[in-house]
N, C-alpha and C positions, 0 to 999 in steps of 0.2 A: 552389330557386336563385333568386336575386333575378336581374329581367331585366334583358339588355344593351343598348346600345344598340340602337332599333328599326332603324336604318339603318348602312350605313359609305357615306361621300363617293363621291360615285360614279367620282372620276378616282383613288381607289387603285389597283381592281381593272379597270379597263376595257379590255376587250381586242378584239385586231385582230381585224377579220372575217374570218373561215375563208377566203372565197373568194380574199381577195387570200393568203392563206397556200399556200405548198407544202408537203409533206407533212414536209419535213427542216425547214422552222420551225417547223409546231406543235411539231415533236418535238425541238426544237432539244436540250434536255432531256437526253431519252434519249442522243442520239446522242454528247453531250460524256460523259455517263455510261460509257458503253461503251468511249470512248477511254481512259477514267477506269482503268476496270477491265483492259482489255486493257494497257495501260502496266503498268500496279499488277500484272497476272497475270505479264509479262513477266519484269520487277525481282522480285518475289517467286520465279518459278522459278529465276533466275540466285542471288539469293540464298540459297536451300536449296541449288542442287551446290556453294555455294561452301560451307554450313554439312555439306554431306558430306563432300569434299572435307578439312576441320577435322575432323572426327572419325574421318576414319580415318588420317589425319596423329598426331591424338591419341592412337588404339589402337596408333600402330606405337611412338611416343615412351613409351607406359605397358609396351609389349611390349619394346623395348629397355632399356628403365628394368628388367625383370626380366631379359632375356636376357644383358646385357654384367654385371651384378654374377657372379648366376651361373658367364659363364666366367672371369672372374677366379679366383674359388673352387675353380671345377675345375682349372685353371691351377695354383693352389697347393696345389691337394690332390696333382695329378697330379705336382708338381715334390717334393712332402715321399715320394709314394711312391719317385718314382725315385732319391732321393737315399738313401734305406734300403734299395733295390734296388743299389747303387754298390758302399756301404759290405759288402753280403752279397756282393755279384761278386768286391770284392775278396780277400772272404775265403775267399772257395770255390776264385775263380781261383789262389792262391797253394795253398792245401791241395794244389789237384789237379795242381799244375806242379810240389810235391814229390814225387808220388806217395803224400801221403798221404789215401788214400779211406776211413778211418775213419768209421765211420757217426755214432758216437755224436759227434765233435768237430764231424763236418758240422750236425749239429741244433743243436750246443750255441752254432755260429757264426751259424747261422738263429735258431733262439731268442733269444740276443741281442738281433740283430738287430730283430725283432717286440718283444723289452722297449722298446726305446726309440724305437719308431715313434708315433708321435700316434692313428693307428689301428691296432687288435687285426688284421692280416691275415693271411694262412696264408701261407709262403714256403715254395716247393719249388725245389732244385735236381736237374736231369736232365743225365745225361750226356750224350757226343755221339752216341750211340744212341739216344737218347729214356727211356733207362728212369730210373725216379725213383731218387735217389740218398739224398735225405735230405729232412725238413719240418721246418718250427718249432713244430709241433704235438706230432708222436710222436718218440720216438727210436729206436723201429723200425722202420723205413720196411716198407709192404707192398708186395710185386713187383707192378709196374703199368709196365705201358710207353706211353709218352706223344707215342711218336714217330708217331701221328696228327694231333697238334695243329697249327694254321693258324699260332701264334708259333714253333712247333720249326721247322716248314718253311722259316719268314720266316729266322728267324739262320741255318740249315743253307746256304741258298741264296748267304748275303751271309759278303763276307770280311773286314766291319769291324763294329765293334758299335755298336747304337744302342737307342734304345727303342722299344719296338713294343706299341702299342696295340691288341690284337686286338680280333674281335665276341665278342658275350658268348657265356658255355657255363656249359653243366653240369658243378660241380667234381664229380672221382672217386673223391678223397681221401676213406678212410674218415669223417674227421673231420669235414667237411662234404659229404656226396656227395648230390648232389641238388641243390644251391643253385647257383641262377644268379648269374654273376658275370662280371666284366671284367676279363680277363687283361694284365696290366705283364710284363713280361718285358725281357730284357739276355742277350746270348750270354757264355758261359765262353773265353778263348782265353787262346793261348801269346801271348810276348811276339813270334814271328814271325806271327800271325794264323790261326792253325790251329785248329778249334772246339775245345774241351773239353768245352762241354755249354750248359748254357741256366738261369736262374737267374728265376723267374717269380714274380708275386702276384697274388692273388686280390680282384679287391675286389667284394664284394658288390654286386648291383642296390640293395640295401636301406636302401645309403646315399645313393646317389642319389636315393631314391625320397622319404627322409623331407626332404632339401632340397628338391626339385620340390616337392613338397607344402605346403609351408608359401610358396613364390614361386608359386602357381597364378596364374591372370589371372582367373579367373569360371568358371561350375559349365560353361561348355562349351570349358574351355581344355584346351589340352596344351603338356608344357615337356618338352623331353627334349635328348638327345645324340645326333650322328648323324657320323658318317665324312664326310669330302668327298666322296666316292661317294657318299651317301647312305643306306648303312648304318647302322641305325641302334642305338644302343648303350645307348644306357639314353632312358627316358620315364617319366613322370606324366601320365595322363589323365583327363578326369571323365565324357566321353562312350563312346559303343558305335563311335565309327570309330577303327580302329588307329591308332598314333603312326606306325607305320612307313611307312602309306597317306599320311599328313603329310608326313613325312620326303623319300617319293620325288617328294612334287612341288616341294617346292624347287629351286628354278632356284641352286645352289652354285655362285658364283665363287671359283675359287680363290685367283686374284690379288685379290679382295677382302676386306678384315678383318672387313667387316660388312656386312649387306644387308636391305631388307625387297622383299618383294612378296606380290602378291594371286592364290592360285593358281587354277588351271581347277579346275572342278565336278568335286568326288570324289566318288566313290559315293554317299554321303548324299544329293546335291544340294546342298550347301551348299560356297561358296568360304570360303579360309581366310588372314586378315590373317598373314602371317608374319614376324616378325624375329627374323633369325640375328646371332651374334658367333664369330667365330673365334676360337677355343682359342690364344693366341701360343703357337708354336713349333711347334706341335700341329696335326696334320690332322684336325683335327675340330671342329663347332661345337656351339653349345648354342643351341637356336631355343626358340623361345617363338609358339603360336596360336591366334586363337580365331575364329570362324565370324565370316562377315562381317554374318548375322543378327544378332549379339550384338553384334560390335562398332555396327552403327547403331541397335539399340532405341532408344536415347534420342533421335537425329536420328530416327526414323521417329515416334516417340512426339508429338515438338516440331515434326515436320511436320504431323501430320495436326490436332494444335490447331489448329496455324497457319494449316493451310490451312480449318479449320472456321472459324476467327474470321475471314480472310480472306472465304468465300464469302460468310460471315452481314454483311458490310461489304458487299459487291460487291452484293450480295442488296439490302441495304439500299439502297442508292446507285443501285441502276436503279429500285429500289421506289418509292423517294423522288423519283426524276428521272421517271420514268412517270406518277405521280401529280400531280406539279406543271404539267408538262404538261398532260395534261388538265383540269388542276383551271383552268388559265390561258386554255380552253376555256369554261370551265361556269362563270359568274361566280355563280350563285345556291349551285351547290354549292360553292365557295371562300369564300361568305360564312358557307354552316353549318360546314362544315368548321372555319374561324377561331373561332366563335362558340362549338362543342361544347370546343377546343383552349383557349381562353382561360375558358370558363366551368370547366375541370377544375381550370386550373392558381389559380383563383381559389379554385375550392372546397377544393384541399386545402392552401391556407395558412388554419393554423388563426386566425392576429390578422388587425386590420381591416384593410382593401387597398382603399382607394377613388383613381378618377381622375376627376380635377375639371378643367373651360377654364376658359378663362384668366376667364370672367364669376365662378368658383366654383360650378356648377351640375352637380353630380354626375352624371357620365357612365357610369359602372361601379364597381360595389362587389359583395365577396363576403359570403358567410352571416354572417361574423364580425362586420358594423357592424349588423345586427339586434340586439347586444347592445346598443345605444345608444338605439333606436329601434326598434320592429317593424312599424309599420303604414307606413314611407315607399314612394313609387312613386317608378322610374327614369321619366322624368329629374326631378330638383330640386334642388332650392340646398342645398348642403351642410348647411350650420347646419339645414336640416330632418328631416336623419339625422343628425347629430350636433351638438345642441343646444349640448351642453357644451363646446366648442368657443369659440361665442361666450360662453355665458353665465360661463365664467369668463375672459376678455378674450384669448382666443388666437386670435380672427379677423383680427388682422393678420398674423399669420406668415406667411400664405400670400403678402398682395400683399407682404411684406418679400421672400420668397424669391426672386418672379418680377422684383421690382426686380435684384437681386444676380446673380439668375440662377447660384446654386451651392444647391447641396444643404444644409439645414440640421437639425441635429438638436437636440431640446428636450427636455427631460423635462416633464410638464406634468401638473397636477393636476386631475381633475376631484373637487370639494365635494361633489358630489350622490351618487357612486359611491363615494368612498372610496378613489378608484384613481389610482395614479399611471402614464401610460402615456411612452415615450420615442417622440417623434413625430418621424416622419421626413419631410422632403421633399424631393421629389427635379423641379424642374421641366424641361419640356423645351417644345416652341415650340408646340405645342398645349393648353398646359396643365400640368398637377402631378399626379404619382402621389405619395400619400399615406399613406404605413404606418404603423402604431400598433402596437405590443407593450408588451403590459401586463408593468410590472418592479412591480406594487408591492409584490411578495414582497420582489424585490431591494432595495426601497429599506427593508422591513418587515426585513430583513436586517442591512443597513447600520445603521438605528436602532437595531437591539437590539446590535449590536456598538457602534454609539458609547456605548449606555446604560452596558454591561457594563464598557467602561473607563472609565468617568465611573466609574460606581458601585467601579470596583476603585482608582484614583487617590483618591477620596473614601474609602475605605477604609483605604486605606495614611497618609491624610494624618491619618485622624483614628487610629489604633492610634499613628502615632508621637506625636499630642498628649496622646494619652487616660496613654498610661504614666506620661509625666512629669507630668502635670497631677494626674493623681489622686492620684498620691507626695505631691506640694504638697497638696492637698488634704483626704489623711489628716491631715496635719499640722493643716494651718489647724483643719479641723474638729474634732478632738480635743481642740487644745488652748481652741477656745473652749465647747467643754463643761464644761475645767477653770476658764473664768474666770466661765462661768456656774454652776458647781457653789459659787467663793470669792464671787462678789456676789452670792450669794443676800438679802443684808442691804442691799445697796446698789441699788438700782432703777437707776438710770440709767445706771450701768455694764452691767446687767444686760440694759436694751433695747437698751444698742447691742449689746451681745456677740450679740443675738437677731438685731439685724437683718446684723449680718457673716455669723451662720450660715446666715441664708437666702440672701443671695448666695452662698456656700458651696455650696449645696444647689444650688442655682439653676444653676451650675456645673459643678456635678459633673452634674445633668439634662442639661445640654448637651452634655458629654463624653458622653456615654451615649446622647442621641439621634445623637449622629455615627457612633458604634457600629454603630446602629441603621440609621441608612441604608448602610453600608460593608458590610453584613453581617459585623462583627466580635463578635457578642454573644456572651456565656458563658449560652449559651442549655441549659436540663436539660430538653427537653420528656417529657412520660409521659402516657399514654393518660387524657385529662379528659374526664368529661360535661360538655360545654359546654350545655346546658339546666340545670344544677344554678349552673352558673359564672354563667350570663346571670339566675337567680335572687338567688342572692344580691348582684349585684354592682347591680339592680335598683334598690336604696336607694340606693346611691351617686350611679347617673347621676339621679336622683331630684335629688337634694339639689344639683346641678351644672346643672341645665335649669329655667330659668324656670315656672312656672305653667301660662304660655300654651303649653307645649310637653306635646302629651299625650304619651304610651309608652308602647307596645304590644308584647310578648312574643310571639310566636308556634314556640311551642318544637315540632320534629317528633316524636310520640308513639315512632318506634321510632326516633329518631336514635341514628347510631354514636359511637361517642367517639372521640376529635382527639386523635392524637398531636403534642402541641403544649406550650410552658412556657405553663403558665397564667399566672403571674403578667404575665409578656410579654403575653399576649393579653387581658388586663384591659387594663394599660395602654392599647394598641390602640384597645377599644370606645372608650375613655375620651376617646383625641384621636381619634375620630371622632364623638363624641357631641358634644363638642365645636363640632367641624366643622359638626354638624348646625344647631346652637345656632347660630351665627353666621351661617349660612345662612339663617334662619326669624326674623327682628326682631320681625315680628310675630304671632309663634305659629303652631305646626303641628301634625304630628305627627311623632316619631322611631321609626318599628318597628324591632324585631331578630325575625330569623325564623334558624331552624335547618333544613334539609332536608340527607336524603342526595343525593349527586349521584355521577355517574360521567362521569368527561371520558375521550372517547375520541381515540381515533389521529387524523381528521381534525380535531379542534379543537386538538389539540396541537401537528399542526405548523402551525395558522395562528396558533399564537401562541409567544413562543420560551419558554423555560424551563419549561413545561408537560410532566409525564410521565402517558399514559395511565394512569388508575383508577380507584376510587373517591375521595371526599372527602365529609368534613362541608361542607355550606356554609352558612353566617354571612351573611346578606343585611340591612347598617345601611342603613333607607331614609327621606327627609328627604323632606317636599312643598315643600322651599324654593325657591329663587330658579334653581337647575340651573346649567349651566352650559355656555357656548359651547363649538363645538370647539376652538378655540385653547386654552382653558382647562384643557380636559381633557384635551389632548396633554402642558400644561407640568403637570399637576397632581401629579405626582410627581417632579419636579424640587425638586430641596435647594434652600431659600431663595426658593423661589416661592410670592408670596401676592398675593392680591386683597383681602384686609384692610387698611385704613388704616394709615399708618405707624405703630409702637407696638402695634399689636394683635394681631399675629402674627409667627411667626420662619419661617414657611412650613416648617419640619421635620416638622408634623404627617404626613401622609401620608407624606413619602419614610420617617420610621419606620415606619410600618405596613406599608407595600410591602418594606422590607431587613427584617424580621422575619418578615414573613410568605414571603420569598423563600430567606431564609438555612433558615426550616425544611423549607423542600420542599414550600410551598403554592402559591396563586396569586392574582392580586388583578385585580380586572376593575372598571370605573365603566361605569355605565350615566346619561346624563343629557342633557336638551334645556334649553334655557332656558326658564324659568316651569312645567318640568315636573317638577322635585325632581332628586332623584340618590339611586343606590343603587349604595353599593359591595361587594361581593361578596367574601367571604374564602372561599376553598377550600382545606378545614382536612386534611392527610394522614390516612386513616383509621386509629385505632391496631388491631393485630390483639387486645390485652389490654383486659383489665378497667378501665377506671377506677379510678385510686389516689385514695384518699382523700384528701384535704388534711392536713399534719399539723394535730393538735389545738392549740387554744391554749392559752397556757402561763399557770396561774391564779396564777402567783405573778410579781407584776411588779417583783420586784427583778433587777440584776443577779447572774448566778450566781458564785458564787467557789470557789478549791479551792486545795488549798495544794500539787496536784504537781510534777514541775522541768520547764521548758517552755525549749527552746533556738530564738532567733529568728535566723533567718538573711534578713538585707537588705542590699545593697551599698550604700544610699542612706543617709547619716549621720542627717538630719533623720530620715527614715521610722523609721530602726534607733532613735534615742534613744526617740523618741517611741511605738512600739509596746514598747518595754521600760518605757516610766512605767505605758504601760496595763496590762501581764504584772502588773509590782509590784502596781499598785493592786489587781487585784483578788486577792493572796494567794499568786500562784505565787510559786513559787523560779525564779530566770531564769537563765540565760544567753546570749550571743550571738555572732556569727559573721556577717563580712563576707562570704566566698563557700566554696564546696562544702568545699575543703582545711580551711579552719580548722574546719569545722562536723566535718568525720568527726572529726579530732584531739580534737575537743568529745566525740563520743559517745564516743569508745575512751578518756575521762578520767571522762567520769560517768554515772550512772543518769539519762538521759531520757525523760521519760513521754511529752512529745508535741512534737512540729517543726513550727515555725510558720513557713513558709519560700517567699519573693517566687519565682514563676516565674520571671524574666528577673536572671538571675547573670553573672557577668563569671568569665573562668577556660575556656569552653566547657561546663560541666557546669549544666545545668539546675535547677532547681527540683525537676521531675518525675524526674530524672536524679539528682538527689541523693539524691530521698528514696524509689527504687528500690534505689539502693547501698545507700541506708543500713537501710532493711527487711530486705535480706539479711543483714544482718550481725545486726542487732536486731528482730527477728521481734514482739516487745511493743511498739514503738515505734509512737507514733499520728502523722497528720500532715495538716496545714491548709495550702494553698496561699490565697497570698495577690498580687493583684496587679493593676495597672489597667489591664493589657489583657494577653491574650494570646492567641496564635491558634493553635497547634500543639502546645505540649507536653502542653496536658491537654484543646484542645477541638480536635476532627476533626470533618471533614464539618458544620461549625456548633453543633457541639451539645458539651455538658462532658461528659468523658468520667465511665463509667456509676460507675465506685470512687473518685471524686475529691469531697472536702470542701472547698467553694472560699470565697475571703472576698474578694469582691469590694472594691477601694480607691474611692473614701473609705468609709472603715466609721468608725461612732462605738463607743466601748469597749462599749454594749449587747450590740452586732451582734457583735464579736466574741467576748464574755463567752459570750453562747450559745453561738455553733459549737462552742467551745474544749469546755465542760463534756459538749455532747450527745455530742462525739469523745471526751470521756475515759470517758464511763459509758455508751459504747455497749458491749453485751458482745463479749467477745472472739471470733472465728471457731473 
């Protein structure tokens, strides 16, 4: 840890003397602490019964939210029974006021009856004796007499009829005997009130139980029915204490429709949240309860956090109040105390954190500003721990700051690091705190994304010139081969015709290095020995470098081979050999070296478009004149040169760089001034063989053949003029504006090969066409021809792998070849 100040002012921390102190001042502290907590303890407990209080307000609202649908239901279950109970009273009471007691009519009126009920119930009617008369089940009733029952007695007793809800019992009816169930019943009488018998249904527990069940409140609820006595009639429970133990402790008003409360301790131990809804019209309600344990889990759960975050405050805040205190006591342990608290908070900010007076003499700084300086001692003058500071002119910022007296932020460069840091300061009346956070990632960020749209704007700008330009350019160029083919006899016509075709040329190079820097090229790379490449290509850069320039090969004995377009990467050495040459006036040396390399994961991301792996690397190295860093930041910039006007177009490098970028390499310069430069190509390794070069061709005529060849070009000049070139050299021609007229072409005649511009008007491509059109004519050869194109035949930078391309401006040579090597390729 770098150290802190030796000393703190000694009227910060200076404190009263104990003697004049009473014991409630030293501890003044504490004491406000305590009232802190005791208030805080007070309010915290009023607010938990108030948060109890809320939750069992909310178990009754959840509890009545199931109990009132429920008697609704039963209400209308209970109302659809009685009114099927009615409709059978009617019809028994009238049978038996005839004296007709037929057994089998009485069923067949019950039976009915149960057809058209909502629920399948058992209907029995008993006479005024209690014995069973008839059911809706059997049509031979069995002799059973019923006049024990609690509903016989209820109508026997009363001399008007109503409905009568009985407790539940065990049916005795063959048909269901054994099944517990809850008796509906209605008395039989004459039209003067005199009984005739009793007219009852059965309604299963079983039905109740499957609604209870599915309206539970939680694994320790119970929902049931119960009598306004407290009888109880039907229940769902999920616990081991009876519904009925439930039941008897509700406190049932009967003048009220609905009720909750909180009962005394049942058996279990446990009190029970209850809320009841009375049954309309009906003595009896439908309660819903769940244990008071259950219903506060969550308030008991959210207390005791509460109350643990609470203590761990309260804890903290006398801890904190105890210790200030005394620390206000003990001036030498409040100065380590501060010192141990401020050297943590220093050490775990990982950027620099220095605080400087107002002279600028560094007062505290953490581990971080040793990355500037290692050997400085606390105290000293800033610039002697951060050098760079002054040495690249930012030592006014600071007297700017404390003039202004606001906070200023800068981004600022230091030359000597490499690093861009965004500098903050922050003054206040003792001086300036001073933070540094190194962004030069972020700014190495920012620059590759402006590079990327520079380079993708430059891209687009030169694909839309390069189309049209090289249309015109086929043109130009072709036809002045025919004018230099007719003044073979006349020389003067002949040198100029030479010299239009070299601007021509010249031209279309320029189109093509635009290419080159956009990354738009019709790039075919395949696995090259670049040691064989850098051999032969030897004589060339020979015959291109003065005398005084010696070269040096240094090929690596087991080098891999570069999945790379050769011919592209001749080019390349060639403007950088170049480069070298103009670099070195007065002679040097140019080395080309070859070594395997492997860039890994950390060098990848410190540079952008870099993918961990292997590479060939190509190392062109110059002892010339090097170059500054300004120089070497714009060095790949399109149209930047340090060549005299006339002597450069500055494209050299930005091609090297979009060629070498577009195929998936990387390109690095190493250089100081008077100490040369070496740029670096890192060539993707191919996994295959090296392909040969094709052989050269011993017969140097153009080739001819007399098959039928259909050109398809939207461009009139380009179209005329590639069909003089088809004639001249012996084909049979035809042609075609866009894709329609060109099918209608082949569905009219025998075509041996399609010579046809990518970029067609109609929507239907080049690539698109001559897709179609292979399907249909399987023998059909085909030549793409066109001055720029990015997608239909090349992907990911590279032409695609089945595609025969003829790049525009082409002279009738360049296309004579293609054409022949396509027709006498053998067939797949």
């Amino acid at each position: 840890m770098i150290p802190i100040l030796s000393g703190v002012p000694e009227a910060a921390f200076r404190p009263v003397p104990s003697a004049r102190r009473g014991f409630h001042q030293r501890y003044i502290l504490t004491y406000a602490a305590l009232l802190f907590v005791a208030i805080t303890g007070l309010t915290f407990g009023i607010m938990e019964l108030e948060k109890r209080e809320v939750a069992i307000q909310d178990t009754y609202a959840v509890a009545h939210s199931v109990s009132a649908p429920l008697a609704a239901n039963v209400e209308l279950f209970l109302g659809t029974v009685d009114r099927s109970l009615q409709i059978a009273q009617q019809a028994i009471q009238d049978a038996l006021q005839n004296n007709a007691t037929d057994t089998l009519a009485l069923h067949r009126a019950l039976q009915d009856v149960q057809a058209h009920a909502i629920e399948p119930l058992q209907y029995a009617a008993l006479d005024k004796d209690g014995t069973l008369l008839a059911t809706s089940r059997t049509a031979t009733p069995e002799i059973l007499q019923l006049n024990d029952r609690e509903y016989y007695h209820f109508h026997l007793n009363r001399t008007e009829d109503g409905l009568y809800i009985g407790n539940p019992i065990q049916i005795r009816l063959q048909s269901a005997r054994g099944v517990w169930g809850i008796p509906l019943s209605r008395s039989l009488r004459t039209k003067d009130g005199a009984l005739l018998g009793v007219i009852s249904a059965s309604v299963p527990l079983s039905l109740f139980k499957a609604t209870f069940e599915h309206a539970r409140l939680s694994e320790h609820g119970v929902v049931g029915i119960a009598k306004l006595d407290g009888r109880l009639l039907a229940a769902f429970q999920t616990n081991q204490m009876p519904a009925q133990t439930v039941a008897d402790a509700i406190d049932i008003a009967a003048d009220k429709p609905q009720g909750h409360q909180m009962t005394a301790p049942l058996p279990d131990g446990q009190r029970r949240l209850v809320s009841w809804k009375q049954v309309p019209d009906k003595e009896m309600i439908v309660f819903t309860a769940v244990t008071e344990k259950q219903a506060l889990s969550l308030w008991r759960a959210q207390l005791l956090s509460g109350a643990l975050v609470q203590g761990l405050i309260w804890l903290a805040v006398l801890a904190s109040a105890f210790l200030l205190d005394r620390n206000r006591l003990r001036r030498d342990r409040e100065e380590q105390t501060a010192r141990e608290i401020i050297d943590a908070a220093f050490a775990a900010i990982s950027d620099p954190l220095l605080i400087v007076d107002p002279d600028c003499n560094l007062t505290l700084a953490n581990r971080a500003v040793r990355r500037f300086k290692a050997d400085f001692k606390l105290p000293c003058k800033l610039y002697d721990a951060v050098p760079y500071l002054q040495s690249n002119g930012y030592d006014s910022l600071i007297m700017e700051t404390k003039q202004a007296k606001e906070a200023m932020l800068r981004d600022v460069y230091f030359h000597e690091l490499d690093q861009w840091f965004s500098l903050s300061i922050y003054p206040f009346s003792k001086g300036a705190v001073i933070y540094m956070l190194d962004v030069s990632e972020h700014k190495k960020t920012q620059d590759q994304l402006r590079q990327a749209q520079k380079m993708e704007m430059v891209g687009q700008l030169a694909g839309g010139i390069a189309h049209d330009f090289n249309n015109l350019l086929t043109v130009i160029i072709g036809n002045i081969d025919f004018i230099l083919e007719d003044a073979a006899a006349q020389p003067r016509i002949a040198k100029t015709a030479e010299l239009v075709l070299r601007a021509a040329e010249r031209a279309g190079e320029l189109t093509a290095s635009l290419l080159a820097i956009g990354r738009r090229q019709a790039l075919a790379p395949t696995p090259t020995d670049v040691n064989a490449l850098l051999t032969d290509l030897h004589m060339i850069i020979r015959r291109v470098l003065p005398e005084s320039i010696g070269i040096e090969v240094v090929p690596a004995q087991d080098a891999w081979r570069a999945e790379i377009d050769a011919s592209q990467l001749e080019t390349a050495i060639l403007n950088l050999a170049i480069n070298a040459r103009d670099a070195m006036p007065e002679g040097g040396r140019l080395t080309l070296e070859t070594m395997n390399h492997y860039i890994d994961a950390d060098y990848a991301e410190r540079h952008g478009e870099v993918t961990p792996g292997p590479y060939l690397l190509l190392a062109v190295s110059d002892t010339g004149h090097g170059m500054d860093l300004e120089t070497k930041e714009r060095a790949f910039d399109p149209f930047f040169t340090t060549k005299p006007e006339g002597k450069g177009t500055g494209l050299g490098l930005s091609m090297v760089q979009g060629f070498i970028k577009q195929t998936g390499g990387h390109i690095k310069i190493y250089s100081e001034p008077g100490q040369g430069t070496t740029i670096k190509l890192y060539l993707p390794r191919a996994e295959q063989a090296a392909v040969a070069p094709p052989a050269a061709d011993d017969d140097p005529g153009i080739a001819r053949g007399t098959e039928t060849i259909l050109v398809v070009e939207d461009d009139p000049l380009v179209q005329n003029h590639v069909a003089e070139l088809v004639e001249r050299l012996g084909y049979r021609l035809f042609t075609a504006g866009d894709a329609d007229d060109a099918m209608q072409c082949l569905a009219t005649h025998r075509i041996d090969l399609l010579l046809t511009d990518v970029t067609l008007p109609g929507g239907v491509n080049g690539r698109k066409l001559a897709e179609r059109a292979q399907a249909h004519y399987p023998h059909l050869r085909v030549v793409f021809m066109s001055g720029y194109t990015r997608n239909a035949i090349i992907h990911h930078g590279r032409l695609d792998a089945d595609v025969d391309f003829l790049p525009k401006p082409f002279r009738i040579g360049e296309m004579a070849q293609i054409i022949r090597r396509v027709l006498d390729r053998p067939a797949d």
